[in-house]
C-alpha positions in Angstrom: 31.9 47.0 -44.2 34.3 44.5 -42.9 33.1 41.2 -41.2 33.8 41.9 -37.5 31.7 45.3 -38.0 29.4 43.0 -39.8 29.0 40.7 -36.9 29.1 43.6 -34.5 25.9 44.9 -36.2 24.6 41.6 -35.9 25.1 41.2 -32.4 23.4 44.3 -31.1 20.5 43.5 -33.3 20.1 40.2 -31.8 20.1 42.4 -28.2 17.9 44.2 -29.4 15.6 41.7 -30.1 16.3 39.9 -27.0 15.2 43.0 -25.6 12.0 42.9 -27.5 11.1 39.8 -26.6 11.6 39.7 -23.0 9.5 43.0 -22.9 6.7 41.3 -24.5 7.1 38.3 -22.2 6.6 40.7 -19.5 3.9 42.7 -20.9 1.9 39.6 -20.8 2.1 39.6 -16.7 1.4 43.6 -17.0 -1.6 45.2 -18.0 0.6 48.4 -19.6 4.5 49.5 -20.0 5.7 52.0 -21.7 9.2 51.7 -24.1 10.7 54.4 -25.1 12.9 54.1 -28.2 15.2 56.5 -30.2 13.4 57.6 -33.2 15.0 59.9 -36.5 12.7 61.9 -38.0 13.5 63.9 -41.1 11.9 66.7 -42.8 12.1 67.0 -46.2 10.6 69.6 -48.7 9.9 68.9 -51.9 
């Protein structure tokens, strides 16, 4: 992974997490919100 992809990964993180935070801020002022994120989910057998 080079260091711009690097930082690029770094920098949607920290979006992310802006994000996060200024839900949270919010949620204070709420009584209830719902977020809806992406999720993966895997089956696996064994």
């Amino acid at each position: 992974m080079t260091t711009t992809e690097k930082i690029a990964n770094a920098k949607k993180r920290i979006h992310e997490l802006e994000r996060l935070i200024k839900f949270w801020n919010d949620s204070d002022h709420d009584e209830a919100k719902i977020v809806s994120f992406t999720r993966n989910i895997e089956n696996k057998v064994a």
